[in-house]
VOVEX-680061 format. One record per residue (C-alpha): x, y, z; residue in one letter. Coordinates in Angstrom, 1 decimal. Example, Ala and Ser with C-alpha at 12.3 -4.5 7.8 and 13.67 -1.06 7.14 Angstrom:
<recs>
     c1     c2     c3 r
   12.3   -4.5    7.8 A
   13.7   -1.1    7.1 S
</recs>
This chain:
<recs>
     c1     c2     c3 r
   72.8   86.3   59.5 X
   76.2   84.6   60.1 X
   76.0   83.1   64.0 X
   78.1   85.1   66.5 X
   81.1   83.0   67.5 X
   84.2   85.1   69.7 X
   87.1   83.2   71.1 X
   89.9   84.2   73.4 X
   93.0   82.6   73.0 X
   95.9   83.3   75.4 X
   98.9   82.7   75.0 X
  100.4   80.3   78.8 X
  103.2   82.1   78.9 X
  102.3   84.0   81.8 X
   99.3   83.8   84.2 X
   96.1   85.9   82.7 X
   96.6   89.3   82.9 X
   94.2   91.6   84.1 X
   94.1   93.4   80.2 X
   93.8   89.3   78.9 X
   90.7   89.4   81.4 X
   89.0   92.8   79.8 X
   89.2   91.1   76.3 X
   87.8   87.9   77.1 X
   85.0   90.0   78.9 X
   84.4   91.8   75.9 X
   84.0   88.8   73.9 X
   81.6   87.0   76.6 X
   79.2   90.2   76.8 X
   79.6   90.7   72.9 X
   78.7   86.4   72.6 X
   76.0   86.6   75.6 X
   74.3   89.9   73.9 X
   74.1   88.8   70.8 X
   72.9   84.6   71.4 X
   76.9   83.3   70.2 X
   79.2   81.2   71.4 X
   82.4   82.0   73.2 X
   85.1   79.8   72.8 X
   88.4   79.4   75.0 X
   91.7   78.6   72.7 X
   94.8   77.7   74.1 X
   98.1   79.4   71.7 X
  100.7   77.1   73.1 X
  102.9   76.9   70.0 X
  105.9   78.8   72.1 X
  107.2   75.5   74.4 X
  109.5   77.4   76.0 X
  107.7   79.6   77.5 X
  104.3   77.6   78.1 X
  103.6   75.5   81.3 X
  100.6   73.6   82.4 X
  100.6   76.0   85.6 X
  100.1   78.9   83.3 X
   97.7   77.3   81.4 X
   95.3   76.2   84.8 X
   95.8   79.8   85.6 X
   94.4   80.9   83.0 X
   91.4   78.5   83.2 X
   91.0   79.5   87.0 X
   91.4   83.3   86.6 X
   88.5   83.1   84.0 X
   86.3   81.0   85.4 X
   86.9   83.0   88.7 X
   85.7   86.1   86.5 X
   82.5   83.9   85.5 X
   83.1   84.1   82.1 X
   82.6   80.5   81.5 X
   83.0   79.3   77.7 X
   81.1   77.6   75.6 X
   83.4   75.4   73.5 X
   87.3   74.8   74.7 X
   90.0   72.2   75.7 X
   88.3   70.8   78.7 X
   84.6   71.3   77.4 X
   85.3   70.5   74.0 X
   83.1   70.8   70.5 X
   82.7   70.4   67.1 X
   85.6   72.2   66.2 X
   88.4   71.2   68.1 X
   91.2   70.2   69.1 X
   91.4   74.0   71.3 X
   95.0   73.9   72.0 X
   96.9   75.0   68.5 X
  100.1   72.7   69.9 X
   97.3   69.7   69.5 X
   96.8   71.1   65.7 X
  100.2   71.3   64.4 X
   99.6   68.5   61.6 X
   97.0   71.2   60.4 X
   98.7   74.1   59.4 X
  101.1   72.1   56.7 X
   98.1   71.3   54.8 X
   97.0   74.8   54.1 X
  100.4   76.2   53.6 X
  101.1   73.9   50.3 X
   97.3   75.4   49.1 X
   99.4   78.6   49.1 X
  102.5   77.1   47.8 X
  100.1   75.8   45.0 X
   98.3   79.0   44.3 X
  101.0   81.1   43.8 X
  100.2   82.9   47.3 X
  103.2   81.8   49.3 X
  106.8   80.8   48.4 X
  110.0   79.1   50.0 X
  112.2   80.9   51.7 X
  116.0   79.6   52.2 X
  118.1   82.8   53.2 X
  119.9   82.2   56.7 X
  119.3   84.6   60.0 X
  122.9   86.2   58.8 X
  121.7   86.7   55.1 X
  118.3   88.6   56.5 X
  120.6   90.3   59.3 X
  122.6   92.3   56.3 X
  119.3   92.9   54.5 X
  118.2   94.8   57.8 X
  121.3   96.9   58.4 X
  121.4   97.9   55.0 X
  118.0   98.9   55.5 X
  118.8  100.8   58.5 X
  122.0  102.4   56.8 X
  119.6  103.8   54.1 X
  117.5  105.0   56.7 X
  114.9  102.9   55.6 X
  111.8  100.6   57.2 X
  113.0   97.1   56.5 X
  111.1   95.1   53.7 X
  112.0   91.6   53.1 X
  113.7   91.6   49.3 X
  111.5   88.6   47.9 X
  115.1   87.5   46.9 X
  113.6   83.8   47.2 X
  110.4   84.3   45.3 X
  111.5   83.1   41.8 X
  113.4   80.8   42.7 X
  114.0   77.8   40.0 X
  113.8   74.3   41.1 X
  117.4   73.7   40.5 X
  118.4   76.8   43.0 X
  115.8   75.1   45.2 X
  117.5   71.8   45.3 X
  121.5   73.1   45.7 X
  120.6   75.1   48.4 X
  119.1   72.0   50.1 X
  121.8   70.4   49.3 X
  123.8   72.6   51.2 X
  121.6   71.7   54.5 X
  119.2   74.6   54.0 X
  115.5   74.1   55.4 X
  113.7   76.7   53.9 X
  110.9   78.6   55.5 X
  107.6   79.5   53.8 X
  106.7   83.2   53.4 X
  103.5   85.2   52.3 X
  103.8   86.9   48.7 X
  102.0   89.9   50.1 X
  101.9   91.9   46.5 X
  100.4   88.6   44.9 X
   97.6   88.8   47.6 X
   97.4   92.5   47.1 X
   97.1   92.3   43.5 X
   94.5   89.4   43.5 X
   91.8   91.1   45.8 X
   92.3   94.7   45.8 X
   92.7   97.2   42.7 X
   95.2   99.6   44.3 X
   98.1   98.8   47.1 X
   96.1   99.9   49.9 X
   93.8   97.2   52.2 X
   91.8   98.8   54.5 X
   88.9   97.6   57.0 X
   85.6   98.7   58.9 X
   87.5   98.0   62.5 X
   83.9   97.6   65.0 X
   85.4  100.2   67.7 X
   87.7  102.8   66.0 X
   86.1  102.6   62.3 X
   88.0  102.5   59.2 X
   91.8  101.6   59.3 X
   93.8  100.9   56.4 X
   97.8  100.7   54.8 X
   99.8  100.2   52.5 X
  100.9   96.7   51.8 X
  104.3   97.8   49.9 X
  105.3   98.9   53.5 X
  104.6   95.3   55.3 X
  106.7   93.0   53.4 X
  106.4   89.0   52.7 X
  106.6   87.7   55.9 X
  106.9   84.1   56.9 X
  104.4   81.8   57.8 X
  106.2   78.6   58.7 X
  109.2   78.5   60.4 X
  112.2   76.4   58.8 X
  111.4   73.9   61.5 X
  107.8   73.1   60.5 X
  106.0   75.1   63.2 X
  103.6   77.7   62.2 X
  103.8   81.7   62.8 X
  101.1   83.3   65.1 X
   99.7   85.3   61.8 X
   99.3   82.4   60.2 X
   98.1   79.3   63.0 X
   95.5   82.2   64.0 X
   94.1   82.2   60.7 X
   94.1   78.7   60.0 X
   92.1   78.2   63.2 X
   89.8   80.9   63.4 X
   88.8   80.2   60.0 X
   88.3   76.3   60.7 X
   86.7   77.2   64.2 X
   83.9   79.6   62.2 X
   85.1   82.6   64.0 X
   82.5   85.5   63.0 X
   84.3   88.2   65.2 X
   87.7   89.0   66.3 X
   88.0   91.2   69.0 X
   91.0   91.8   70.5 X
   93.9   94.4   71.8 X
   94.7   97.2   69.4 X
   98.8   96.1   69.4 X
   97.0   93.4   66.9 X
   96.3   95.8   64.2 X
   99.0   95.3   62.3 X
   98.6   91.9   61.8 X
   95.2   92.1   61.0 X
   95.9   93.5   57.5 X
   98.1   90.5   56.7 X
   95.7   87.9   58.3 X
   93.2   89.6   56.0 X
   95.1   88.9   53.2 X
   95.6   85.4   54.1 X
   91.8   84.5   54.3 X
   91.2   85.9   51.4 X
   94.1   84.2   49.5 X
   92.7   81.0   50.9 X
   89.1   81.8   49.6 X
   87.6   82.0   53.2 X
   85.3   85.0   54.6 X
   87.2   87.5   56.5 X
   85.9   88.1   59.9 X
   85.0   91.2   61.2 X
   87.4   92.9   63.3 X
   87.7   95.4   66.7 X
   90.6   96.6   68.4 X
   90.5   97.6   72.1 X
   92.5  100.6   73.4 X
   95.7   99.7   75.8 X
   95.0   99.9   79.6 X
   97.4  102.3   80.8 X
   98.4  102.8   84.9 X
   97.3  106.0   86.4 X
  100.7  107.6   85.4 X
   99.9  106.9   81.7 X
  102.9  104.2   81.2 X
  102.2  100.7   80.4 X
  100.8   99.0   83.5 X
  103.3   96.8   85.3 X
  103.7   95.0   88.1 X
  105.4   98.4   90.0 X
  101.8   99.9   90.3 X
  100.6   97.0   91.9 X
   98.5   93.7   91.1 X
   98.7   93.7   87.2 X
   97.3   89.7   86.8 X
   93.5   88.5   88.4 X
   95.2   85.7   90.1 X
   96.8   89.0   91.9 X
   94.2   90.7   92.3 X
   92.2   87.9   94.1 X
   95.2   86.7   96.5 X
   95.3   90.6   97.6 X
   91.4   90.3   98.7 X
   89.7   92.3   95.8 X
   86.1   90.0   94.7 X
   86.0   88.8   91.5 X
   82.5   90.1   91.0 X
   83.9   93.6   91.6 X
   86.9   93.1   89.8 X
   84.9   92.2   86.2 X
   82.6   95.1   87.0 X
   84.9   97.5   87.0 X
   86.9   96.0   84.3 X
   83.9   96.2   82.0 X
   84.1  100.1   82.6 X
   87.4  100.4   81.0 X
   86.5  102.2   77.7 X
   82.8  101.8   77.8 X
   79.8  103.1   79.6 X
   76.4  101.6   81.3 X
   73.4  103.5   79.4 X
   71.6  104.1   82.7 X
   75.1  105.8   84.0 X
   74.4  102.9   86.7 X
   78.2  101.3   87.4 X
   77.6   99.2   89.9 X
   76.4   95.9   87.8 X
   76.0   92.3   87.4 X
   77.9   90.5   84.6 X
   74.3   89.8   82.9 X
   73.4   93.7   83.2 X
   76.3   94.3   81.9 X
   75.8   91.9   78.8 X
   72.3   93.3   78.2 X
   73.4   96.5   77.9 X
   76.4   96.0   75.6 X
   76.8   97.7   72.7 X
   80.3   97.2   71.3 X
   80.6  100.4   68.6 X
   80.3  102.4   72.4 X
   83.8  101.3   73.5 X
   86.0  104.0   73.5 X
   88.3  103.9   71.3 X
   91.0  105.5   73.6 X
   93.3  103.9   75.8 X
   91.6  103.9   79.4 X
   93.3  104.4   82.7 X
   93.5  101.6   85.0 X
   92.7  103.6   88.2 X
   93.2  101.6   91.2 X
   91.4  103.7   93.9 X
   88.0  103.2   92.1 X
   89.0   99.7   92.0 X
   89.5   99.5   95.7 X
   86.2  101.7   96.3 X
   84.3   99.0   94.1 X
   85.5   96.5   96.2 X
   84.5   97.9   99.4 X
   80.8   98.3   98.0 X
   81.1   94.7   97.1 X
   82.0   93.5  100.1 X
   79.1   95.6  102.1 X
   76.4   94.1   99.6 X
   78.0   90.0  100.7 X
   75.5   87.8  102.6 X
   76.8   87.3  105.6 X
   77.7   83.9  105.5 X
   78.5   84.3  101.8 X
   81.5   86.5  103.1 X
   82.4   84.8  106.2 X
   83.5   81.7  103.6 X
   85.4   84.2  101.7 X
   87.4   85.7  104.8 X
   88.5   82.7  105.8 X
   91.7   82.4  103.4 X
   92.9   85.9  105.4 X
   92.2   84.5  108.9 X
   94.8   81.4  108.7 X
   97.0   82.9  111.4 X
   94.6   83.2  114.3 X
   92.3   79.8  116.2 X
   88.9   80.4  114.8 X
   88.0   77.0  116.8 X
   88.2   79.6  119.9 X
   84.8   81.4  118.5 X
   81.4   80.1  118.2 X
   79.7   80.6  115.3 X
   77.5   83.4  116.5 X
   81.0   85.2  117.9 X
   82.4   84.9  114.9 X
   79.7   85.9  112.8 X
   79.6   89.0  115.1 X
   82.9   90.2  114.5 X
   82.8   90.1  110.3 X
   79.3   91.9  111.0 X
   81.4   94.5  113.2 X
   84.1   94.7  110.8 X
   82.9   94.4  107.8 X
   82.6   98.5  107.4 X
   85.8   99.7  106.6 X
   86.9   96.4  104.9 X
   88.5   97.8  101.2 X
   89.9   94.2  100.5 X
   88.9   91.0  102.2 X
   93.0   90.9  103.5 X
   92.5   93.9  105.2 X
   90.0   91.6  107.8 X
   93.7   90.0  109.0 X
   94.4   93.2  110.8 X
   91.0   94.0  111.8 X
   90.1   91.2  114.2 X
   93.8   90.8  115.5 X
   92.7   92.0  118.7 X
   89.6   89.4  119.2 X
   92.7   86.6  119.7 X
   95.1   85.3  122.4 X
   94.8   86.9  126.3 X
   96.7   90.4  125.4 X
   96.6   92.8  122.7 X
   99.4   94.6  121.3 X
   98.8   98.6  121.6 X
  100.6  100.5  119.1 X
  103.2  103.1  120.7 X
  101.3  105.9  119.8 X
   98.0  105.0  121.4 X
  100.3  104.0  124.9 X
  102.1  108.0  124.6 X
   98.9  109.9  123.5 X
   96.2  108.0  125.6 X
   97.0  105.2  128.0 X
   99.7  107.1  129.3 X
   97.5  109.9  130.4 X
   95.8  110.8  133.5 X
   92.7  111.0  132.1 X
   92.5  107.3  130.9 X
   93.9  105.7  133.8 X
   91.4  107.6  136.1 X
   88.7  106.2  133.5 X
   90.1  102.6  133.4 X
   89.9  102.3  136.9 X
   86.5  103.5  137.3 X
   86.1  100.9  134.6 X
   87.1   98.4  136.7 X
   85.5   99.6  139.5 X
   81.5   99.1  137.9 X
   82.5   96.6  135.2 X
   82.9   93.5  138.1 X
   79.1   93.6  138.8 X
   78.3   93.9  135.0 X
   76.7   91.1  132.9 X
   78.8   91.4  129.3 X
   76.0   90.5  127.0 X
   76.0   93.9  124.6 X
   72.4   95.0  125.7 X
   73.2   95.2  129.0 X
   76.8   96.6  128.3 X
   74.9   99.5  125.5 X
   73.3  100.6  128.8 X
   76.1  100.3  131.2 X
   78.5  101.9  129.1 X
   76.0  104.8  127.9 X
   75.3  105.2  131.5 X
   79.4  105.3  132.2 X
   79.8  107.6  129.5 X
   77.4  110.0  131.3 X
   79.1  110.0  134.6 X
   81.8  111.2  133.1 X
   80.3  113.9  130.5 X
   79.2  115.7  134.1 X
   82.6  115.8  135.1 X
   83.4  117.8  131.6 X
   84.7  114.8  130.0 X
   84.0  114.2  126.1 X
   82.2  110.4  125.7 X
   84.3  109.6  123.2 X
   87.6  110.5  125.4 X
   86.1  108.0  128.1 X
   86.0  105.3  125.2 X
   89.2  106.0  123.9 X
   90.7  104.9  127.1 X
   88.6  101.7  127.3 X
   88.8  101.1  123.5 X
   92.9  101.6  123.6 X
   93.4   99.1  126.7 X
   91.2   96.3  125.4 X
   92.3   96.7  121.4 X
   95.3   98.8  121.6 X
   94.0  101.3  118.8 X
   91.6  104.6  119.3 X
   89.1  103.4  116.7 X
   87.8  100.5  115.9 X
   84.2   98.1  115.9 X
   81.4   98.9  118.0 X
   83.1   98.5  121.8 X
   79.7   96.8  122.9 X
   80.0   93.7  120.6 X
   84.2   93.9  121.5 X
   83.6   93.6  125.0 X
   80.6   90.5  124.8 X
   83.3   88.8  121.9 X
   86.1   89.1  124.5 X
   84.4   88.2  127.6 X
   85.0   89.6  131.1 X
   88.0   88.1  132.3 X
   90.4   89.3  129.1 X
   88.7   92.2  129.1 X
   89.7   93.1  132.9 X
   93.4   91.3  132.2 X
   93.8   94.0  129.6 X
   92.4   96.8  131.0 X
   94.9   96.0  134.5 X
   97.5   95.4  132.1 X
   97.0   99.1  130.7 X
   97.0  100.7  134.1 X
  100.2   98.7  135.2 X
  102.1  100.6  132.1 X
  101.1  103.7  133.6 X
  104.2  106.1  133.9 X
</recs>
């Protein structure tokens, strides 16, 4: 059995997007299940658009993810150089084995000569081919027109190819998630390989180094199947094995379009800057297009990976649904250790003097927070209250509560018992049940009587458990606030 080797290989022209993330996870669990190697390559043959910042990003995001390679630029192995701008003296060497089989030919019209070849095309209401005008070209022609300062390409003789390996004009292939595919070649056209300037064409560097790097399987977006059937021809034409392919359905926004950045995070740089875990964010990638056996979501990258089975992935697009994302992340965050996620909530609580908290304090207020967390940003808001001598109350809670008779006759009760109280929160539970109850005899709802203290002290009606608020905040800003709330009374 041929050994399982995958790669990735994004192109740095962008950081990793989240549907760049979902492929390389399918190649990790498809590598992992089956004992291969997953390889990291870096496509950087575009200089204009690659940067070193893109390309960190892209090591970051994925080894955020946990998908750590086997074999790449910083790792190395037996087949590298992994970044095709470190390969470029390779791809010469295999285009002239073309040139001298008869499978490739140069190509010397101009971008003006190929523009008139297109309208035509489109005045004839026709798909464009390329004319193969070039193909027979004598080595007289050859030399005048580089005389005349042309540099010729090199394109593909795709009927050649055709002809050679297949008895009829259509090439098809066994595609691992949406089965048999196929087309015919007299529709693609001889397309070129190496560009006038020396540099190679994606279809072609992508051959040249999967087939040197011993790739087994190609798994990728669906948007590649169209140049699969002329990479196909390529290995063959250079005698190598084809690998086997599978193409992914799109990941679509919740409206069906194209995701884009106006539905919200669309790269996992994003996505982890916003608060969302990494561990949630792989697991619920893995979910788009395929299904745990057990029905069991909630999994581990290495559950996941025992469970693969790639000829399950739907072969639909799958929508990118951001409310299960955020309800994922939530669970996440309840299952964190403790101190596990009070290392990870410390990027959101930048604005605020955590040197005023002891450890246990602060360790109290993630444990009395943590509830209703969705992201790990949303903790920002959550604890605003636990800083600095006064709180802010939000206008609504001063109208609809403070401002009422009801609260300011219970804040100065408050007041009234609180100064003998001890504020540890076992002897504030009983205090404040006890409180509570005084006030239920008078026809009072508990929770009314806590709205009032809960407003004052955090300026909102809901909140953490008041016990551990009150211990956190200690007597004396807990009785400025409350006075502060009966001075505003109107």
């Amino acid at each position: 059995m041929t050994d399982i080797r995958v790669r990735i290989a994004p192109s740095p022209s962008g950081n990793l997007h989240i549907g760049t993330a979902r492929t390389a996870l399918f190649n990790y669990l498809f590598a992992k299940k089956n004992n291969g190697k997953f390889i990291l390559r870096i496509e950087d043959t575009d200089a204009e658009r690659t940067s070193q910042e893109y390309i960190d990003n892209i090591f970051d995001s994925l080894k955020a993810l946990g998908l750590n390679w086997d074999e790449g630029p910083d790792v190395g192995g037996e087949y590298g150089p992994y970044t095709q701008s470190e390969r470029f003296d390779i791809y010469p060497i295999y285009a002239q084995k073309l040139l001298d089989a008869g499978f490739a030919y140069e190509c010397f019209c101009t971008p003006e000569e190929l523009e008139a070849e297109k309208e035509l095309a489109t005045a004839n209401k026709k798909p464009y081919v390329y004319s193969k005008k070039c193909e027979n070209l004598t080595e007289a022609q050859k030399a005048a027109l580089r005389a005349e300062g042309r540099k010729p390409a090199i394109r593909f003789n795709i009927s050649k190819a055709q002809k050679a390996f297949h008895e009829t004009s259509e090439l098809s292939f066994d595609d691992l998630v949406k089965g048999e595919l196929k087309v015919n070649t007299d529709l693609i056209g001889d397309f070129v390989i190496m560009k006038s300037n020396g540099t190679p064409t994606y279809n072609f560097a992508v051959v040249i180094d999967d087939m040197l790097m011993k790739i087994s399987h190609i798994i990728r977006g669906e948007d590649h199947i169209s140049n699969t059937f002329k990479q196909i021809l390529i290995y063959e034409a250079l005698g190598a094995e084809v690998p086997r392919f599978g193409h992914l359905g799109m990941i679509l926004a919740p409206d069906r379009s194209k995701l884009s950045k106006r539905h919200g995070a669309t790269a996992v740089s994003e996505f982890v800057e916003k608060g969302y875990l990494t561990d949630a964010l792989i697991n619920f990638v893995a979910l788009l297009g395929w299904s745990p056996s057990d029905g069991v979501e909630i999994k581990t990258v290495d559950e996941i990976a025992a469970d693969f089975r790639i000829n399950e992935i739907s072969s639909s697009n799958s929508i990118f649904e951001y409310d299960k994302l955020r309800w994922m992340n939530s669970h996440y965050i309840k299952m964190l250790p403790i101190e596990e996620l009070k290392q990870k909530l410390l990027p959101y609580l930048t604005k605020y003097d955590l040197s005023q908290l002891s450890d246990e304090q602060f360790t109290r207020i993630v444990e009395i927070t943590r509830e209703p967390l969705i992201l790990l940003s949303d903790i920002t808001d959550a604890v605003s209250y636990f800083f600095g001598e006064d709180v802010e109350i939000e206008p609504e809670v001063q109208s609809e509560v403070l401002d009422t008779e009801l609260a300011q006759q219970v804040l100065t009760e408050f007041l009234k018992q609180a100064k003998d109280w001890n504020f540890d929160e076992e002897t504030l539970h009983e205090k404040l049940e006890a409180f509570r109850g005084e006030f239920k005899e008078k026809g009072i709802k508990p929770k009314q009587t806590m709205w009032a203290i809960r407003a004052a002290v955090t300026g909102r009606t809901k909140g953490a458990d008041m016990t551990a608020i009150l211990a956190i905040l200690g007597k004396d800003r807990v009785f400025k606030r409350v006075n502060h709330a009966l001075k505003q009374k109107v």
